[in-house]
C-alpha positions as CSV (number, residue, x, y, z in Angstrom):
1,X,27.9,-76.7,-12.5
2,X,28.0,-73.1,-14.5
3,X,28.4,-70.3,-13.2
4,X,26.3,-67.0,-13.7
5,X,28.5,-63.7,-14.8
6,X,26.9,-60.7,-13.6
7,X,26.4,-58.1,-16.6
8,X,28.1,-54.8,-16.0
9,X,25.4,-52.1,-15.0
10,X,25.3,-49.7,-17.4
11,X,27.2,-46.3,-16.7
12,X,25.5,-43.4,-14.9
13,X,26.1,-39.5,-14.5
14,X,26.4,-38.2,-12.1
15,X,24.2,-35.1,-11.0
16,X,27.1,-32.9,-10.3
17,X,29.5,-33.4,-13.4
18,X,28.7,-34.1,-17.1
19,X,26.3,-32.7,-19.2
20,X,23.0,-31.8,-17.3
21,X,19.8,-34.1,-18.3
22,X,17.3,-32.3,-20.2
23,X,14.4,-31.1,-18.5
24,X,11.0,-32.6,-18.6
25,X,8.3,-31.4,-19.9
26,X,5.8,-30.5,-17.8
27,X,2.2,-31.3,-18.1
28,X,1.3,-28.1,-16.6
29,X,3.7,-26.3,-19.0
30,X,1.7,-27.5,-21.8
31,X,-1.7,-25.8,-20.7
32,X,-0.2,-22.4,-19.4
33,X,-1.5,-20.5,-22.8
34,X,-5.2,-21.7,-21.8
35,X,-5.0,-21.2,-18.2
36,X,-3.9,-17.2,-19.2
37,X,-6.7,-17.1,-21.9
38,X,-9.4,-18.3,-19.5
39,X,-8.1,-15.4,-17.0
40,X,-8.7,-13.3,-19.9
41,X,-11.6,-14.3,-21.0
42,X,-14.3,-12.4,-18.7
43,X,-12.2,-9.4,-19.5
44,X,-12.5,-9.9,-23.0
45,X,-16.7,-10.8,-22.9
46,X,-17.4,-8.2,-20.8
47,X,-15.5,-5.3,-23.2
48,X,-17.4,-6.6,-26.4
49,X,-20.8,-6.8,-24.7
50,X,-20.8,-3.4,-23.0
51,X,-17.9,-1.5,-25.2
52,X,-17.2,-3.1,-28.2
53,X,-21.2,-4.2,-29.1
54,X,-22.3,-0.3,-28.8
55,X,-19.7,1.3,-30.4
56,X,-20.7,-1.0,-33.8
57,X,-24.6,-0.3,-33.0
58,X,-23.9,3.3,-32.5
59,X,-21.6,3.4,-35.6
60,X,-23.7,1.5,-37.5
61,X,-27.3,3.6,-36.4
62,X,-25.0,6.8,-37.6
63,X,-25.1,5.6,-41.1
64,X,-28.2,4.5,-41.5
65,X,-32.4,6.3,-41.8
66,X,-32.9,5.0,-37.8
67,X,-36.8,6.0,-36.8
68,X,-38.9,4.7,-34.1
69,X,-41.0,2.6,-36.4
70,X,-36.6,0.6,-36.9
71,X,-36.9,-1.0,-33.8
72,X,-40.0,-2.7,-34.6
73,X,-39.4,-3.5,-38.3
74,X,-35.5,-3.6,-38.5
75,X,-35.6,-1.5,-41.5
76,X,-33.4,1.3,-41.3
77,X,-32.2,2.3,-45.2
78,X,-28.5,3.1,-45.6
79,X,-27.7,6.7,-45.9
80,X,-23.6,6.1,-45.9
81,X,-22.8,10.3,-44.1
82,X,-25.7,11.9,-44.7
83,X,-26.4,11.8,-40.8
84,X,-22.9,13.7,-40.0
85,X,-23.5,15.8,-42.9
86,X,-26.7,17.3,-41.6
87,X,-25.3,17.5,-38.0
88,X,-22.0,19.5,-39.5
89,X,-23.8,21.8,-41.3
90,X,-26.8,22.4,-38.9
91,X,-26.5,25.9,-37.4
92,X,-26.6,24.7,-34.2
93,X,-23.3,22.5,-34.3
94,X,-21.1,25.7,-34.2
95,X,-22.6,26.9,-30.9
96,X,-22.7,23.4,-29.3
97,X,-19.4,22.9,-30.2
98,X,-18.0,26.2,-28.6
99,X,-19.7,25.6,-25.5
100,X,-18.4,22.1,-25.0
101,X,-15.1,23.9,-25.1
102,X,-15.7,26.8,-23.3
103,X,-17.0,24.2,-20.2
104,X,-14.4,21.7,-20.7
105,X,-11.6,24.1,-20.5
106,X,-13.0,25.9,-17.9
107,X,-13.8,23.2,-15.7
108,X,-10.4,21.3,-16.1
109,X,-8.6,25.0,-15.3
110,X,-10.4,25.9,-12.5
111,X,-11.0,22.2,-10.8
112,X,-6.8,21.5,-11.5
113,X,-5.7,25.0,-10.2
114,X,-8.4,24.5,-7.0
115,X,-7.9,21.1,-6.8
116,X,-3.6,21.8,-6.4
117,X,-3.6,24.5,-4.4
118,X,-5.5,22.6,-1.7
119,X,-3.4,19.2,-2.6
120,X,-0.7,21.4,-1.2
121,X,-2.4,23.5,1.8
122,X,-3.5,19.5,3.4
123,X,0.6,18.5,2.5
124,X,1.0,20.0,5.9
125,X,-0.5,18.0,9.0
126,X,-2.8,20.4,10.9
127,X,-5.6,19.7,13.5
128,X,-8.7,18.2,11.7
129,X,-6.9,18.0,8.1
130,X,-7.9,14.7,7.7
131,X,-11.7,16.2,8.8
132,X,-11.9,18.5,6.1
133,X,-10.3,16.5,3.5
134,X,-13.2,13.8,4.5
135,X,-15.8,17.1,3.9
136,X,-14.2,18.0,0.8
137,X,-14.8,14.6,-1.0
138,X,-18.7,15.0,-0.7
139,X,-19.3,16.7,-3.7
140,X,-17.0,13.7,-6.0
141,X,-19.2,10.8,-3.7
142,X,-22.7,12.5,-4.7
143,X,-24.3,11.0,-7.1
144,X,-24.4,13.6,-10.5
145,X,-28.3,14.2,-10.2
146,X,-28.6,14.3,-6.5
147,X,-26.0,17.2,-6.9
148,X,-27.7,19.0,-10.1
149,X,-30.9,18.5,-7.8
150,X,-29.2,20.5,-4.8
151,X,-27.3,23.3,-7.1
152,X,-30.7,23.8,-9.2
153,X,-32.6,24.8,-5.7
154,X,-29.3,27.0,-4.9
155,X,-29.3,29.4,-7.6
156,X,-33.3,29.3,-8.6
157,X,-33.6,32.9,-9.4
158,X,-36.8,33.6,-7.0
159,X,-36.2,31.2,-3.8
160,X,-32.6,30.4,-4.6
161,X,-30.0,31.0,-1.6
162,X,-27.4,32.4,-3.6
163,X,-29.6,35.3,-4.4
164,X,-31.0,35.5,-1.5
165,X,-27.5,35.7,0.0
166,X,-26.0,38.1,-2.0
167,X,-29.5,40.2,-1.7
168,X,-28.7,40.0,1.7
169,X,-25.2,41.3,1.8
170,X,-26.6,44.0,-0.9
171,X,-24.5,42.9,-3.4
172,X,-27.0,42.6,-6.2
173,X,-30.0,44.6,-6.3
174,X,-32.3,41.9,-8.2
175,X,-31.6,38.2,-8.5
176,X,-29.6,37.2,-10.9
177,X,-31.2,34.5,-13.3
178,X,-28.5,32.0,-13.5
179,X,-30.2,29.1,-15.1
180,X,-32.8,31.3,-17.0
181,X,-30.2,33.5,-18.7
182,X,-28.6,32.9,-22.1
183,X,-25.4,34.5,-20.3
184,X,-25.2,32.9,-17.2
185,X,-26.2,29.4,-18.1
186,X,-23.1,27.9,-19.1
187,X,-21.6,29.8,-16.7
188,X,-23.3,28.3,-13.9
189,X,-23.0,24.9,-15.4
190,X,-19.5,25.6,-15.2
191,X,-19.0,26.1,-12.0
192,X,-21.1,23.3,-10.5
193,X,-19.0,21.3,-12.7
194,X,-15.9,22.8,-11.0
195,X,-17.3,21.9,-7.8
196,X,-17.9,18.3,-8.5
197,X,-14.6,18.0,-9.8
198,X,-12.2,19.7,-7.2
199,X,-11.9,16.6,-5.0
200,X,-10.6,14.1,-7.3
201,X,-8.0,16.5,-8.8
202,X,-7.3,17.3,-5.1
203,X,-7.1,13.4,-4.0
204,X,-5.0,12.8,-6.8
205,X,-2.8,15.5,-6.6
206,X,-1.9,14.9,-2.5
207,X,-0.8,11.1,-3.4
208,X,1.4,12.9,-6.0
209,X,3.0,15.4,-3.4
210,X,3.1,12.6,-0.8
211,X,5.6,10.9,-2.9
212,X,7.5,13.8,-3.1
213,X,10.6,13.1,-0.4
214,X,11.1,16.0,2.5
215,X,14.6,15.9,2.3
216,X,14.5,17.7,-1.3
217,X,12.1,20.7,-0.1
218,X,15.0,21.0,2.9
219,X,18.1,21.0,0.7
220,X,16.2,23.4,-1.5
221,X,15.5,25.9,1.6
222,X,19.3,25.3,2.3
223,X,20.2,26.4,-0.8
224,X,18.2,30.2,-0.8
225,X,15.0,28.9,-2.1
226,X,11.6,30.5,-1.2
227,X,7.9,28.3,-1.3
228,X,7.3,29.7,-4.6
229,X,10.7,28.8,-6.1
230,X,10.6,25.5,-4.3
231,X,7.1,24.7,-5.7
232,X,8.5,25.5,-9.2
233,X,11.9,24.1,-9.6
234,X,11.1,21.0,-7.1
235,X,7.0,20.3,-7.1
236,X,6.3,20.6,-10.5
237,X,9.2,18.9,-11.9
238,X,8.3,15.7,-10.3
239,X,4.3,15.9,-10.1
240,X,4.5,15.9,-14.2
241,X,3.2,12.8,-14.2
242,X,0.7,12.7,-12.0
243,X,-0.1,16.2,-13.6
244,X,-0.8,14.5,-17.0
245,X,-2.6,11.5,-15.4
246,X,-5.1,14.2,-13.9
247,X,-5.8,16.7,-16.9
248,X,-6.4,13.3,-19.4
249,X,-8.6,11.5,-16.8
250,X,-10.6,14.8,-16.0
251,X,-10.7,16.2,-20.0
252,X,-12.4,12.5,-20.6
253,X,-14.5,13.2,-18.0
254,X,-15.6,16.3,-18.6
255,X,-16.2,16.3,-22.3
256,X,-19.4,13.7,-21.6
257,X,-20.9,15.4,-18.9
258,X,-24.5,15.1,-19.3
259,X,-26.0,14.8,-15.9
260,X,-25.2,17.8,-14.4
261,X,-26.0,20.0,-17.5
262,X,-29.5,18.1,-18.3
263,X,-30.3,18.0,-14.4
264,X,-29.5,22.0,-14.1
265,X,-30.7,23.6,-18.0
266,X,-31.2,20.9,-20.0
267,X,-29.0,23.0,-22.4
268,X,-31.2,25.9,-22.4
269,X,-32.0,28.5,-22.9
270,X,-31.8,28.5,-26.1
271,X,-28.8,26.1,-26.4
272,X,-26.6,28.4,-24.6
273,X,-25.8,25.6,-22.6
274,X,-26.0,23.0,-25.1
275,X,-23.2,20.5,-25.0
276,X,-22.4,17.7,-27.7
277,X,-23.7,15.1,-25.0
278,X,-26.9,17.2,-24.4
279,X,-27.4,17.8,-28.0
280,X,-27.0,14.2,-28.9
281,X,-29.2,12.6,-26.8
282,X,-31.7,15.9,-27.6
283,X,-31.7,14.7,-31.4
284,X,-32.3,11.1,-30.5
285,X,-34.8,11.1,-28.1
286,X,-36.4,14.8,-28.5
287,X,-36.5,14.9,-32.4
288,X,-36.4,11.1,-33.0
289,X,-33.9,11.6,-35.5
290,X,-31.7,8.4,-34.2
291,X,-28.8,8.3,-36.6
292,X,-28.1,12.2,-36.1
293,X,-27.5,11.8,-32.1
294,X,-25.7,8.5,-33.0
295,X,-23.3,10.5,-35.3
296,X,-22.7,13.4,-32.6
297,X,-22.2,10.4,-30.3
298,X,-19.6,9.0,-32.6
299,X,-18.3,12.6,-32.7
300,X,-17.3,12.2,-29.5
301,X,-15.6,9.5,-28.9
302,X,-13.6,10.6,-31.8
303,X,-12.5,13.4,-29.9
304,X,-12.0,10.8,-26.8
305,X,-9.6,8.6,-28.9
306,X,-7.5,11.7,-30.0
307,X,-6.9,13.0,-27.0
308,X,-5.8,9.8,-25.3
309,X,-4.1,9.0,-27.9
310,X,-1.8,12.4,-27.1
311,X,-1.8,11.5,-24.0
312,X,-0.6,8.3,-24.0
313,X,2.3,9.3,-26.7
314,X,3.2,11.9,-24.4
315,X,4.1,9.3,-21.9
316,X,5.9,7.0,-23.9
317,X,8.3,10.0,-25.1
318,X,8.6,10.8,-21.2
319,X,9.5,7.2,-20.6
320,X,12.3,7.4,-23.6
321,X,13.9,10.5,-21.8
322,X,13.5,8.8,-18.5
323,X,15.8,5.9,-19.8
């Protein structure tokens, strides 16, 4: 009779001392670069069909002989700059240019000094402050034609009720032609502009100062401070940011206006309320000439990228010093 010897079992570590068993790799781990690329991917599409697709048209139209019979036939010779060549040097390029700045300065200045000073009167909790902050967001939730629409009957210069107002009050003696006049066109553009603008600068600009803690405005007090030098030394110290955030969004959005301006003078009379936005789309789709208004369009957004561009380098130097 023999007799079986058991084998020895073959030594084991234990979980809690030796050297820790590698990990496994997980299936899951393997597929995490395609599961963040498919989160992506809708991003991605819908920037190259709606940004990146129309930036290469318009670029492309800019630098070519575009005509109405091109969209039929394709054919559209290439002209390399001769488009922004003739825009440059086109007498009217000077005057549309100064205007654009003249209403984009104006409107961020005004709409940012408005919007703050209002930012701060609703800071304080009053009866019917949330009311009136409600009212004041009606001009930014109109749409941009229904607005020009309203402001166009407003200061008509026979059956407008600006005039008539200030007829009233005997303030003018005749009405005053705002949209008809060569020197109160822009100026009237301007200020609907302003008006569109206040309550997003304002909206903005309350988050900021709600962020703000109490307890610095009350050790300022403490120390002899008055409002004013409590709004300089502690409100616009730490609204900087939000200031920046406001002036870029709003520049952006004012140098493209189009609506208002089209809706109100159609950058008449006699372009003195032309803009680059109203003369582009006036070269492409009132002279035909496509690759002109394709080059002011490119223009632009030129402009567009240099300025974000400042702005976002402005922030990542204010980050540096933050750290």
């Amino acid at each position: 009779m023999t007799s079986t010897q058991a084998l020895p079992a073959p030594p084991t570590q234990s979980r809690r001392g030796g050297r820790p068993r590698p990990p496994r790799r997980s299936r899951t781990g393997l597929g995490r670069p395609w599961v963040a690329l498919g989160f992506l991917l809708p991003t991605i599409l819908y920037v190259v069909a709606f940004f990146g697709y129309p930036i290469y048209y318009n670029l492309s139209m800019s630098l070519r002989d575009f005509t109405v019979r091109s969209f039929y036939t394709g054919e559209a010779p290439f002209v390399g700059l001769d488009n922004y060549t003739a825009v440059i040097s086109d007498p009217v390029f000077g005057q549309t240019v100064l205007n654009t700045v003249l209403f984009t300065v104006g409107s961020l200045f005004f709409q940012f000094v408005i919007g703050l000073a209002l930012a701060v009167f609703f800071r304080h909790n009053f009866p019917l402050s949330g009311l009136l902050r409600s009212l004041l967001l009606l001009p930014w939730l109109l749409p941009l034609v229904v607005s020009g629409a309203l402001w166009k009957w407003i200061l008509a210069q026979d059956y407008g009720v600006l005039n008539q107002t200030l007829e009233g009050l005997a303030l003018v003696s005749s009405p005053v032609p705002w949209l008809t006049s060569t020197e109160w066109a822009l100026i009237s553009v301007t200020l609907v502009n302003v008006w569109i603008g206040i309550p997003f600068n304002m909206v903005i600009l309350y988050g900021g100062l709600q962020a703000i803690p109490e307890s610095l405005y009350e050790a300022a007090f403490l120390d002899g401070a008055g409002p004013w030098q409590a709004f300089r030394n502690v409100t616009l110290p730490l609204l900087r940011p939000v200031i920046a955030v406001v002036l870029m969004l709003g520049l952006v959005y004012t140098i493209k206006v189009f609506d208002v301006i089209m809706v109100l003078t159609g950058g008449g009379p006699a372009q003195a309320s032309e803009t680059l936005t109203t003369w582009s789309y006036a070269l492409s789709f009132d002279e035909f000439a496509f690759g002109q208004g394709a080059a002011v369009g490119n223009l632009l957004i030129v402009v567009a990228l240099v300025f974000a561009l400042i702005y976002l380098r402005s922030v990542r130097r204010s980050m540096k010093e933050e750290q």
